[in-house]
VEXVEX-413511 format. One record per residue: residue in three letters; x, y, z of N, C-alpha, C in turn. Coordinates in steps of 0.001 Angstrom, whole numbers. Example, Ala and Ser with C-alpha at 12.3 -4.5 7.8 and 13.67 -1.06 7.14 Angstrom:
// VEXVEX-413511
(zakol 'ALA', (13190, -5690, 7800), (12300, -4500, 7800), (13200, -3300, 7800))
(zakol 'SER', (12850, -2250, 7080), (13670, -1060, 7140), (12900, 30, 7870))
This chain:
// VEXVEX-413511
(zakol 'UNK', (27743, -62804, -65225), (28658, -63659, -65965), (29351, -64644, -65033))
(zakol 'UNK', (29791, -65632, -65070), (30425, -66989, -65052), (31624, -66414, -64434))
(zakol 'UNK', (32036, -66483, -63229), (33961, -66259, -63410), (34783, -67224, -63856))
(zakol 'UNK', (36177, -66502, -64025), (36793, -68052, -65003), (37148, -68686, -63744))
(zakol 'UNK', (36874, -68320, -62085), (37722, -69605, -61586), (35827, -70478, -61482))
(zakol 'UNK', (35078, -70116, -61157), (33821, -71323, -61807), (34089, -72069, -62742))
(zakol 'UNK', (34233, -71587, -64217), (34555, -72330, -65491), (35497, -73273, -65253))
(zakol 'UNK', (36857, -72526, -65037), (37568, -73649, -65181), (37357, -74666, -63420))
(zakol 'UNK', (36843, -74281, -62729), (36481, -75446, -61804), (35766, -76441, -62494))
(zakol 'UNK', (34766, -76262, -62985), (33550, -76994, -63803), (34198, -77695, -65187))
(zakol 'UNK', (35299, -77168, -65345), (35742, -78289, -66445), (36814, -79281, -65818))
(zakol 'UNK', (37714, -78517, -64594), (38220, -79656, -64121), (37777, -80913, -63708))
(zakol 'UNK', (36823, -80646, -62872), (35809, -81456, -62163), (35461, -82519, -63374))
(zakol 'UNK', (34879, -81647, -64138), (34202, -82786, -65299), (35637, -83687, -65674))
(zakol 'UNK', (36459, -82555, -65928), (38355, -84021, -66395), (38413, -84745, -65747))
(zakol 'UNK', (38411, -84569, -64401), (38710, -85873, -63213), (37609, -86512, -63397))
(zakol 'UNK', (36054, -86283, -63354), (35105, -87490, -63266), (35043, -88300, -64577))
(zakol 'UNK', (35828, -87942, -65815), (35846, -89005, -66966), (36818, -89323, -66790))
(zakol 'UNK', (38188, -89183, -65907), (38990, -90020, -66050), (38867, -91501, -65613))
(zakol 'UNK', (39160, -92567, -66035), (38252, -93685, -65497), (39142, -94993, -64962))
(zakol 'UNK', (40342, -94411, -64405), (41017, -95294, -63518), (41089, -94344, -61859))
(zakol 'UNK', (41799, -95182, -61159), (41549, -94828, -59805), (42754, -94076, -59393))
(zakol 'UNK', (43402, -93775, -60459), (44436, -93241, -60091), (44508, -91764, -60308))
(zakol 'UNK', (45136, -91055, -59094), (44614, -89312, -58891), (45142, -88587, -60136))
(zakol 'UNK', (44265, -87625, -60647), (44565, -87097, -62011), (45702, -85644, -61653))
(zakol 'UNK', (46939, -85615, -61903), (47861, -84650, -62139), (47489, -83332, -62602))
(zakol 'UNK', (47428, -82357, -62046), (47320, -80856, -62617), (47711, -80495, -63657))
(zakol 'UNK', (49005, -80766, -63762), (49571, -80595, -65274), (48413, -81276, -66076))
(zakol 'UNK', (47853, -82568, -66134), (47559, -82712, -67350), (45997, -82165, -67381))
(zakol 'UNK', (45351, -82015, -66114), (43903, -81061, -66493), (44445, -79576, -66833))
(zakol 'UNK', (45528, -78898, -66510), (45597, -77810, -66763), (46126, -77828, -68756))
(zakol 'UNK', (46523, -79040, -68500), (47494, -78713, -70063), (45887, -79709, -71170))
(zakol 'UNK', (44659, -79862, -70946), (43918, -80323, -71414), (42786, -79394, -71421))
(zakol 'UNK', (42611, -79055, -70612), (41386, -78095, -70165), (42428, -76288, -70582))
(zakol 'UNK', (43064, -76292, -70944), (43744, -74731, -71055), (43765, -74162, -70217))
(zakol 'UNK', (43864, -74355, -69389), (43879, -73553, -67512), (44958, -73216, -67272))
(zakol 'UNK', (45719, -71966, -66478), (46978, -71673, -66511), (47074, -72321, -64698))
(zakol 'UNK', (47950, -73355, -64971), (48396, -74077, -63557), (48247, -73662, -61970))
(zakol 'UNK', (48992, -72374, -61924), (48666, -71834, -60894), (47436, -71310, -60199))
(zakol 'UNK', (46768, -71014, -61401), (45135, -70828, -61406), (44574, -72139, -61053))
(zakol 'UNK', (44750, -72777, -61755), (43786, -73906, -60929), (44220, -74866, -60064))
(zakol 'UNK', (45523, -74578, -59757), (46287, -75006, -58434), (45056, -74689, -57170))
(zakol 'UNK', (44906, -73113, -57253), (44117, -72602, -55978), (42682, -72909, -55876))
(zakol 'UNK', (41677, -73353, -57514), (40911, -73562, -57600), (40633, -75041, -56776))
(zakol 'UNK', (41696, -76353, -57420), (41416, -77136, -56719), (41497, -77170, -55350))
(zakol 'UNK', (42704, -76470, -54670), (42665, -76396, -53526), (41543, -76039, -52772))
(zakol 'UNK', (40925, -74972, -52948), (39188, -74423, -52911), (38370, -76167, -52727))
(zakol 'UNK', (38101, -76578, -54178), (37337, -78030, -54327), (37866, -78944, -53604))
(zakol 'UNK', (39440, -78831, -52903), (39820, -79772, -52126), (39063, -79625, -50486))
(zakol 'UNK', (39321, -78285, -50269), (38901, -77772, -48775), (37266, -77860, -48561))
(zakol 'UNK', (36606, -77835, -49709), (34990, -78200, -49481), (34691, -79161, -49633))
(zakol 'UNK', (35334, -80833, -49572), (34770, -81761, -49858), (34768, -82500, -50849))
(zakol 'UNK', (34532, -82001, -52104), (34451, -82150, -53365), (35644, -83476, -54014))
(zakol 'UNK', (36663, -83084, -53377), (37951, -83825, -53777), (38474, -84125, -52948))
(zakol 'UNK', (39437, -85342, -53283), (41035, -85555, -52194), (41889, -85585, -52827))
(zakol 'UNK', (43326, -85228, -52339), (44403, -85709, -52809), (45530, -86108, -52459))
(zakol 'UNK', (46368, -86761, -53329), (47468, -87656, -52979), (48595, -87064, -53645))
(zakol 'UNK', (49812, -86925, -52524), (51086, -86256, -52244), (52255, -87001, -53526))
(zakol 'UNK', (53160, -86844, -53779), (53756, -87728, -54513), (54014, -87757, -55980))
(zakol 'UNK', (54821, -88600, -56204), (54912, -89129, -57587), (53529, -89530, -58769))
(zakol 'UNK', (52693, -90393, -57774), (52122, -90651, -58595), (50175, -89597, -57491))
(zakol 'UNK', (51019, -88445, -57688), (49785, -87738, -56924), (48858, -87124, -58141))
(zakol 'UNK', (48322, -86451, -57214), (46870, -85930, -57961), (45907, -85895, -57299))
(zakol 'UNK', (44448, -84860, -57772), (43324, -85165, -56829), (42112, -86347, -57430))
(zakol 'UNK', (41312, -86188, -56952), (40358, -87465, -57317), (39033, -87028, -56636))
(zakol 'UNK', (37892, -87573, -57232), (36656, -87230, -56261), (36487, -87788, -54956))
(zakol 'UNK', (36121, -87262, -54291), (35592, -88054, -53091), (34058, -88262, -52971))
(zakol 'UNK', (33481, -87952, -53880), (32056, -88511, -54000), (31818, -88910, -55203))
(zakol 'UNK', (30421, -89949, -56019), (30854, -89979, -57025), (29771, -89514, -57819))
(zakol 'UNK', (30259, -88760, -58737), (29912, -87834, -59574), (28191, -87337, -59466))
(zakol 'UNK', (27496, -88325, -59854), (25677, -88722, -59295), (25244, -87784, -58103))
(zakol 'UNK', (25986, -87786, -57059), (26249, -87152, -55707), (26758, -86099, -55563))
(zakol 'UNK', (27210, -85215, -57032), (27603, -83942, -57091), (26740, -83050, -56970))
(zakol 'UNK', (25494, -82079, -56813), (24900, -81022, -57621), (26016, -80410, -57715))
(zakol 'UNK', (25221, -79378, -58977), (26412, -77906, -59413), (25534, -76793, -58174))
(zakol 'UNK', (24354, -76672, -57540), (24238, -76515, -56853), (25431, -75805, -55574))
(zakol 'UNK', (25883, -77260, -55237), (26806, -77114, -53885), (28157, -76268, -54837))
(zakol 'UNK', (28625, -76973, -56366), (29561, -76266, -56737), (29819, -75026, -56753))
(zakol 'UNK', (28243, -74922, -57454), (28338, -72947, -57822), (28665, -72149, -56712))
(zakol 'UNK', (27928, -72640, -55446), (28158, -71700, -54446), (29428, -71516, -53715))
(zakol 'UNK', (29990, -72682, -53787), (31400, -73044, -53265), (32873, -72000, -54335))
(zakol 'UNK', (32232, -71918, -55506), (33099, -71421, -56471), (32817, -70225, -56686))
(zakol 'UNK', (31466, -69569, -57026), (30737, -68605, -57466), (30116, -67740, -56340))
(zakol 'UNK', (29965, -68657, -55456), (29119, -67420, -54067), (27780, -67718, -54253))
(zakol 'UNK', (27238, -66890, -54167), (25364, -66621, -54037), (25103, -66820, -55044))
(zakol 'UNK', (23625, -67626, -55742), (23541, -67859, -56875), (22700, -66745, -57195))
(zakol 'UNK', (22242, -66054, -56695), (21037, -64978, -56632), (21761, -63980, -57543))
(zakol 'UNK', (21180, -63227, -58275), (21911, -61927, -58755), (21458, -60782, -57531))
(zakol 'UNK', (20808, -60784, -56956), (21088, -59180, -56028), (20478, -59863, -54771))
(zakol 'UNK', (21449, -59313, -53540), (21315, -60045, -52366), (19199, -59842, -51611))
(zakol 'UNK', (18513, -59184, -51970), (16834, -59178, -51605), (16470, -60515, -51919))
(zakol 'UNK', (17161, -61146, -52813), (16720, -62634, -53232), (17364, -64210, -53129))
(zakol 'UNK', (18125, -63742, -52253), (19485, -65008, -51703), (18689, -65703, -50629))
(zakol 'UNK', (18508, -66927, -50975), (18165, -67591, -49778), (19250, -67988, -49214))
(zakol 'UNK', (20237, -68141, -49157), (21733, -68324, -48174), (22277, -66656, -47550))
(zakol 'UNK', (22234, -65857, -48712), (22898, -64814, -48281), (22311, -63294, -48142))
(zakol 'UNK', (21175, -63698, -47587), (19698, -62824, -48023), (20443, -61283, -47281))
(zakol 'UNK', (20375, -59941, -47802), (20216, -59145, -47317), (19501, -57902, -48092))
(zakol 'UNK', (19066, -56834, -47629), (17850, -55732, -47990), (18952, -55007, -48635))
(zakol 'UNK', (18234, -54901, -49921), (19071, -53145, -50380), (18699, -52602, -50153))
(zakol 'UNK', (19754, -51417, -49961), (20030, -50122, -49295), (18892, -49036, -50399))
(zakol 'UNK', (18476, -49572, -51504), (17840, -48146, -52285), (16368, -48690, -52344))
(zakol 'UNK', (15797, -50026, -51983), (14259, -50320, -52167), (13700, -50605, -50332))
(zakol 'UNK', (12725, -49301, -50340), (12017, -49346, -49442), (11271, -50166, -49148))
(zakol 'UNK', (10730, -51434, -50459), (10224, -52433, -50367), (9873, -53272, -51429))
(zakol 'UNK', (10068, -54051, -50877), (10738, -55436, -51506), (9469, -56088, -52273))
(zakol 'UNK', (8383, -55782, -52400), (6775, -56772, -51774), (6491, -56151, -53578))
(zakol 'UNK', (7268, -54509, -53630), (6603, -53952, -54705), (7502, -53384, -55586))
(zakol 'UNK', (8348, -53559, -55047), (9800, -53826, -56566), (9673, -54687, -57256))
(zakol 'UNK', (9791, -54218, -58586), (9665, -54800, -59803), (11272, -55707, -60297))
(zakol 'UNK', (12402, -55243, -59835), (13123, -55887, -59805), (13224, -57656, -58828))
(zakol 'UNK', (12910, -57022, -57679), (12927, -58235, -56946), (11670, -59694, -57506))
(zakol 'UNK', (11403, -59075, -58076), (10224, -60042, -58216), (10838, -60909, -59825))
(zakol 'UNK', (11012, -60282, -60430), (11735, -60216, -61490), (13304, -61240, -61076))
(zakol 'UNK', (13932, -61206, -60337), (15058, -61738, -59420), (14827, -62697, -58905))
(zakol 'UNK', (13599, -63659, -58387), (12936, -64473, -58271), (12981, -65255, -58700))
(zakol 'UNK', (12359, -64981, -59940), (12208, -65998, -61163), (13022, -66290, -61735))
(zakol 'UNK', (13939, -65630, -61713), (15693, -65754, -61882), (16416, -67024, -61340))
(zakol 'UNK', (15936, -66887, -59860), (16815, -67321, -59101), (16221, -68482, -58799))
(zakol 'UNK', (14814, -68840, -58748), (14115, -70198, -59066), (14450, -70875, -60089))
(zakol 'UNK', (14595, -70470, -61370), (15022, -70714, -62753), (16098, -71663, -62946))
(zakol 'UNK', (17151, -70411, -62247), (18785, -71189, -61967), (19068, -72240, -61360))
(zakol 'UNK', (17964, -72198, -59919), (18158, -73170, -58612), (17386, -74601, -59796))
(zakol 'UNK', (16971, -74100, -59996), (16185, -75712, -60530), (16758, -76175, -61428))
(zakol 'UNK', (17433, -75170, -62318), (18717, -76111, -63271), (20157, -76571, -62541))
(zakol 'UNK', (20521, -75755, -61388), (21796, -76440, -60631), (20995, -77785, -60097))
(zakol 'UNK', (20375, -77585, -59456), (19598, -78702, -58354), (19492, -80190, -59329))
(zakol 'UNK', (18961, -79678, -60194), (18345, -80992, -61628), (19810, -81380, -62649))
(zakol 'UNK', (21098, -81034, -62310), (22498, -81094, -62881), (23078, -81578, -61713))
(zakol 'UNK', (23716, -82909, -61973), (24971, -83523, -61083), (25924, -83126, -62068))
(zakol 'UNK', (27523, -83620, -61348), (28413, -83512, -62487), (28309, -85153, -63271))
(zakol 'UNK', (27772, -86325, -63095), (27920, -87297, -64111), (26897, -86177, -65180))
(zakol 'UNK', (26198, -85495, -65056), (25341, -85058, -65936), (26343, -84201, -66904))
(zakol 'UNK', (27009, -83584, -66164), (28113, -82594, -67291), (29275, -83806, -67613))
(zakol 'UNK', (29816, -84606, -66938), (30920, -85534, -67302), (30212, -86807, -68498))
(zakol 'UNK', (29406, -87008, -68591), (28336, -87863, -69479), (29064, -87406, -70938))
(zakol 'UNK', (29708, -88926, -71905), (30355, -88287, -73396), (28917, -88307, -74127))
């Protein structure tokens, strides 16, 4: 399953890339638009701030904003940044690859193989999704 700080990353993200002036979008109003409880996605953006994703501006008239534009997003880089490993069980992580502890082998588990196709599946729908693709009315 999805965690809600993914979700609501993925809808913030999408609020700021339709907002369509240059001016940094306020928390309050993605949190009070998107239903996000503030403090929650206080830390979320902070997260999307510290990987790149965003900048922001101090102030009155603050807020964050993209720093790339949208086209130049995958959910890819998001998921992992928000979500971790996209793999469901680490035998099949190409970032975070490690052996479980209960399959003697990997070559003839029916799971892993199965996990694969999973994880090819997923990669090719993050990879083939920017966020103009989710921000698109």
């Amino acid at each position: 399953m999805l965690s809600k700080k993914t979700k609501y990353g993925l809808k913030a993200l999408t609020y700021i890339a339709r907002s369509e002036s240059d001016i940094p979008v306020q928390v309050g109003a993605i949190a009070k638009h998107e239903q996000i409880p503030q403090k929650f996605l206080e830390s979320i953006l902070l997260t999307l701030r510290k990987s790149g994703f965003l900048g922001s501006k101090k102030g009155k008239h603050g807020g964050y904003y993209l720093r790339k534009d949208p086209k130049d997003i995958l959910m890819t880089e998001v998921m992992r940044v928000l979500e971790g490993p996209i793999a469901m069980v680490p035998c099949v992580s190409l970032n975070f690859y490690e052996k479980c502890d209960d399959c003697p082998d990997e070559d003839a588990c029916s799971v892993h193989k199965l996990m694969i196709q999973v994880r090819d599946s997923t990669l090719n729908v993050f990879r083939n999704t920017t966020l103009a693709d989710l921000s698109s009315k």
